[in-house]
N, C-alpha and C positions, 0 to 999 in steps of 0.2 A: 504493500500500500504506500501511496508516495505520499511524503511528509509537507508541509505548507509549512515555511519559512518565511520572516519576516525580515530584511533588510534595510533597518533604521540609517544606515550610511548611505546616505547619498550623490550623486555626483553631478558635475554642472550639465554633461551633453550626452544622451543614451542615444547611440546609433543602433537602427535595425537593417541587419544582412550586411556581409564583408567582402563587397563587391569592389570595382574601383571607385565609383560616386562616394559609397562611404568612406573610405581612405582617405580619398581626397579632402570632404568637409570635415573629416577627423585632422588630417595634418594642417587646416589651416585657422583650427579651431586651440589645438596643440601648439601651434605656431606664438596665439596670444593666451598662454598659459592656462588654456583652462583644461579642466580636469571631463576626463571622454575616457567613455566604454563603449566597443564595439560588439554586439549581439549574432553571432552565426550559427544557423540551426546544423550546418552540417560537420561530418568530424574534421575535415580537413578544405583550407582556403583554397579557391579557385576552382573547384570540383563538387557539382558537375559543371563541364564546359561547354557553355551553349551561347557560343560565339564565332563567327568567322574568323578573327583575329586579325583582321586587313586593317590597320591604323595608321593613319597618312605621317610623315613627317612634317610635315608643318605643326599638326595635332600636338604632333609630340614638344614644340618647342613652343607652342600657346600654352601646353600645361605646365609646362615649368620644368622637365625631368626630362633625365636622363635613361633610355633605355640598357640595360645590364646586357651586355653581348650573350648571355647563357637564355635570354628571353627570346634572339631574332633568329629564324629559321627561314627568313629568305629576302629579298629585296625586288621591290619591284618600281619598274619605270612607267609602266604604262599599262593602259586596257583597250580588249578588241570587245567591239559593244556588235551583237549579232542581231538583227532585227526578224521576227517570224519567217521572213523566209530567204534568209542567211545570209543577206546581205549587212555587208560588216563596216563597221567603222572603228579607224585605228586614233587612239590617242596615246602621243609617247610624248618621253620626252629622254634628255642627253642623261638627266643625273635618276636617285632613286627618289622616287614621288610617297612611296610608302613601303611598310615595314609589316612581314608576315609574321605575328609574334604568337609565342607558345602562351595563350591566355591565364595558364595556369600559375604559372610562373611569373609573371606578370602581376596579377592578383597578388603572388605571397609577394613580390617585390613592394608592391605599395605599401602594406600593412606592416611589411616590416620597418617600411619608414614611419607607420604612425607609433609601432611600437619602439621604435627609437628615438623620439617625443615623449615615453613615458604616458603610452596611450595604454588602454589594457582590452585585450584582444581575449574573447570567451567565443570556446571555439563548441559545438554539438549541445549550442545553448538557442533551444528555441522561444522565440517570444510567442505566449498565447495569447495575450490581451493588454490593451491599454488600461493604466490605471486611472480613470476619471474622478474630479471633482466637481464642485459647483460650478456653475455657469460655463462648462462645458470643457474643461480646464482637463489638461492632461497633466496627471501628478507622475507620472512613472509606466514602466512596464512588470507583467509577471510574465518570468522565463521556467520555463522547464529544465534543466541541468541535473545528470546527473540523478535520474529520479526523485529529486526534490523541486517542489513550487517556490520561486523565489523573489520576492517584491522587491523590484530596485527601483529606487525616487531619481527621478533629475529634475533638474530647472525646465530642460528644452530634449525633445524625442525630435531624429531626425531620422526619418522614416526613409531606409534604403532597400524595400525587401524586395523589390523586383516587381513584376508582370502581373501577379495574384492579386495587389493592392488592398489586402486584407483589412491593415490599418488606415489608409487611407479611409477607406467607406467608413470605415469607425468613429473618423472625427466627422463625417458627414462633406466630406470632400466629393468632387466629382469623378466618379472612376472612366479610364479609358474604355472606351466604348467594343463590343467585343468585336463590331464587324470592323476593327480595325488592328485585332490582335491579327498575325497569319502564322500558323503553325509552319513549322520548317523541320527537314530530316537533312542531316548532312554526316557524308563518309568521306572516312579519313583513308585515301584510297594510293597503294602504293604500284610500282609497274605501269605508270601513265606515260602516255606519250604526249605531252605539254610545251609548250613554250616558257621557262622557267622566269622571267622577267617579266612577264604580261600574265594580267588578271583577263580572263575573259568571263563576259556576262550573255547570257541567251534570252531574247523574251518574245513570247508567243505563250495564247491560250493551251496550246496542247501540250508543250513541256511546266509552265508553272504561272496558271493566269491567277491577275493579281498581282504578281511579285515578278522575278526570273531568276534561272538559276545559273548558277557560277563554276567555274572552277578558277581554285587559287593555288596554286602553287604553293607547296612547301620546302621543295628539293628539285634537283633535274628530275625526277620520277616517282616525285609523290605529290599530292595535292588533297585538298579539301574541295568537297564536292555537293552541292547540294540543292538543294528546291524547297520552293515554297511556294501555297495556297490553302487560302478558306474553301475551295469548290472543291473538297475533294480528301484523300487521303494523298500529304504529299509524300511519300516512302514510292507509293504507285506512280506518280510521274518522275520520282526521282528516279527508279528504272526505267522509265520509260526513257528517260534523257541521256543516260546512259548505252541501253542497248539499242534505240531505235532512234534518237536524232541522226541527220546526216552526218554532222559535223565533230560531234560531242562523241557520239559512237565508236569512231574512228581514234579517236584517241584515250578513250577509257574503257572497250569492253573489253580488255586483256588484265585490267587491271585487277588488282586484290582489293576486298573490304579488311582494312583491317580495325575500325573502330563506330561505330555507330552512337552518333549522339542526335539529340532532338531536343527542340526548347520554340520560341515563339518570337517573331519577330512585330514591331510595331513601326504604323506607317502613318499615324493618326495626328502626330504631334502631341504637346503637351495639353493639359486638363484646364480646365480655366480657371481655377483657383486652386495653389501650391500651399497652404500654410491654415493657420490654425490657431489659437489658444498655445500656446508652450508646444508647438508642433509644426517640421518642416518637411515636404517631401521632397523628394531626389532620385535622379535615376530614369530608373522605368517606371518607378510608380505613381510616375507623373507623366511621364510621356516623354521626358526629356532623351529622344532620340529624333535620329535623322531620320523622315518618313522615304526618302528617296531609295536610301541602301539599308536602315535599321541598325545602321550604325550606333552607338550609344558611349561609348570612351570619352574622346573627344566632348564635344556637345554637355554629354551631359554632368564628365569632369569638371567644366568652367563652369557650370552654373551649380556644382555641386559646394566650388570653392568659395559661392557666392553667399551659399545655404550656410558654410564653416565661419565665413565671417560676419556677418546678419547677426547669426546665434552667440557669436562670442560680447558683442555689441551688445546685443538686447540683454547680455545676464551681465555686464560691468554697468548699463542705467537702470537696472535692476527692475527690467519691460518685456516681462516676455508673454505679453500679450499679442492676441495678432493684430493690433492697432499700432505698434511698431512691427511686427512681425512680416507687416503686407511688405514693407521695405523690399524683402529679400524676393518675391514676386515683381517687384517694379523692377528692380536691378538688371534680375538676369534677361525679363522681357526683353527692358529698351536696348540690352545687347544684342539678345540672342530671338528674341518675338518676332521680328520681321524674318530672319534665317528659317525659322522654322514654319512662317507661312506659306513662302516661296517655297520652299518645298513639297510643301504638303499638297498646293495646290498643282503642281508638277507632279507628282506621285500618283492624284485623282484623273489629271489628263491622262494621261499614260496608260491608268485602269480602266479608262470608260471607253478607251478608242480600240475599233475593229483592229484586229490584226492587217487586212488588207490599207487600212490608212497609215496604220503606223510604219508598212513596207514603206510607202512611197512618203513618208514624214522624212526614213533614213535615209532615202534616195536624193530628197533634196537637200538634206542638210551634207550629204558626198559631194553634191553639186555643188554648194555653195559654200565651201570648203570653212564648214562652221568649224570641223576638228582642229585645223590651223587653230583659228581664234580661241578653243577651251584650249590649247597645250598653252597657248601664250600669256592667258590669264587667269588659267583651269585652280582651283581650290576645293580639293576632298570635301570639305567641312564647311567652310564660308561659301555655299555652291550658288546665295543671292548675286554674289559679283559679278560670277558669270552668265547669270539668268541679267541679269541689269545692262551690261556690255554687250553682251550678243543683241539684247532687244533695240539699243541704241547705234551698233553697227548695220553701213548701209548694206551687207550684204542678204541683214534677214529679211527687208524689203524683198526678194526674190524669194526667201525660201517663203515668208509668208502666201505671195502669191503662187507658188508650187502645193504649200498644204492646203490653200483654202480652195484651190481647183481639186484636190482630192477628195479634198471632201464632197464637193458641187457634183465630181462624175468620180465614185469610185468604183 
């Protein structure tokens, strides 16, 4: 029978799940001395891995860190973008544009910076419930550890637990909407016949509508491989794209499965309200990813740093209501809220358009040598810049009129 524990010691910032977002608003929380405990229900960081692990180098130098050579398992300069029916467009460049990293290791890398801060990392300790007060106030969480129930009090909960959004709905937040969660199967596939420097992306309804699916290199002859959609079982089109694309076929049905992961991708953007009563969200349990790729490092790193510093603030004016707390929703918006519309609204285009429009969208933008213009001012992460530049380049004047005749006569 498991015992209920009462933990009268408190601390100033309880984070939930020890992803990188938490790490991040834990080291910058740590940074101005305050006292954080990081919450992870499972027995060991980084695991399970339910990531691509494709993180741009720019990313990496917005966040402020350094990657450890034991984390990078490949380099890449560029992507071949395949359109339903394979007509391809190449964007490269001279130098390496991004970094194939071993996500697990990565993960212990961050936490071990927050635990060399004198952060306190509880590792196969699940939080079951918020602990509430008056007027809606969150006093604490109770974790399970251990076979015993354990009350831990903070000032400030920063809510990292991922996709589920459990405690999010708790404070009465608005949860990610589910026709925007996409389930995903990706293998870790070794004996590929790949281009080791190029990411390539496929997208058409019959390999992975809704989303598309990739291969990324981790070696001259291994790669990460996967698909993703709501309409469907995606493990079923992920062989499908394997054995039966033209393209895709030809270079991985020789190959080996040697590892099968699955987790869920979000394309929605973030929630419209992040905060709370003594309560911040972060991560994915806000949305904070890229709806374009479902990217979430990057993105949602800076706005998690934004969560670590807000929360540090509001417990030294001794405000950790969310009438200061909105603060840390303003912040990251006016940086990252426009970023994240433009995409979103790029991600919905992309979803709603016939495969036969979207042939001849690629055809123009070949034509109209839009790949030039993204290698020249192309950004992983900040991807508004190039949505902004290319609309104000006189070349889209043509490709507009290329897409809007396809549409008129497809």
């Amino acid at each position: 029978m498991e015992r209920k524990l009462k933990n009268s010691n408190g601390t100033d910032i309880a984070i939930i799940g020890g992803g990188p977002s938490s790490a991040f608003a834990a080291i910058e929380a740590l940074k101005r001395k305050k006292e954080v405990e990081i919450f992870e229900e499972h027995s060991k960081i980084g695991i399970p891995i339910q990531c691509a692990g494709l993180i741009s180098h720019s990313g990496f130098k917005r966040l402020k860190i350094k990657v450890p050579k034991n984390c990078i398992q490949n380099k890449v300069r560029g992507s071949i973008i395949y359109s339903p029916n394979n007509k391809k467009v190449v964007i490269k460049r001279k130098s390496t544009q991004a970094l194939v990293i071993d996500r697990s290791l990565l993960d212990k890398f961050l936490i071990r910076n927050a635990e060399n801060l004198d952060g306190k990392i509880h590792i196969k300790a699940r939080v079951l419930e918020l602990i509430k007060g008056k007027n809606n106030n969150v006093l604490g969480i109770k974790v399970k550890k251990d076979g015993k129930i354990i009350e831990k009090y903070s000032k400030i909960i920063i809510d990292g637990e991922g996709v589920q959004a459990k405690f999010i709905r708790q404070v009465g937040l608005p949860k990610v909407k589910r026709s925007y969660i996409i389930p995903a199967v990706q293998y870790e596939m070794s004996n590929v016949d790949i281009i080791k420097d190029f990411v390539e992306m496929f997208f058409g309804r019959r390999i992975s509508p809704g989303f598309f699916a990739y291969i990324i290199p981790t070696s001259e002859e291994t790669a990460r491989v996967a698909a993703a959609t709501n309409y469907g079982r995606p493990i079923d089109y992920l062989k499908y794209f394997i054995k039966r694309h033209p393209i895709a076929s030809k270079k991985l049905q020789r190959g080996k499965i040697d590892k099968i992961s699955a987790g869920s991708i979000l394309i929605g953007g973030p929630i419209k309200k992040t905060y709370s009563n003594q309560f911040l969200g972060i991560g994915d349990a806000v949305g904070h990813v890229k709806p374009t790729t479902g990217g979430g490092v990057v993105l949602g790193g800076l706005c998690a740093k934004i969560a670590g510093e807000v929360a540090s603030e509001a417990i030294d004016k001794n405000d950790t209501s969310e009438n200061f707390l909105v603060k840390y929703d303003k912040l990251w918006r006016d940086k990252f809220g426009r970023e994240f519309q433009y995409q979103k609204i790029l991600r919905l285009l992309i979803n709603n358009v016939p495969d036969k429009i979207l042939d001849k969208g690629f055809e123009a933008i070949s034509k109209n040598n839009i790949p030039e213009l993204v290698e020249e001012i192309g950004d992983m992460d900040i991807q508004s810049n190039i949505l902004k530049k290319v609309l104000f380049s006189p070349r889209i004047f043509k490709l507009l009129i290329s897409f809007i005749y396809a549409l008129i006569f497809p």
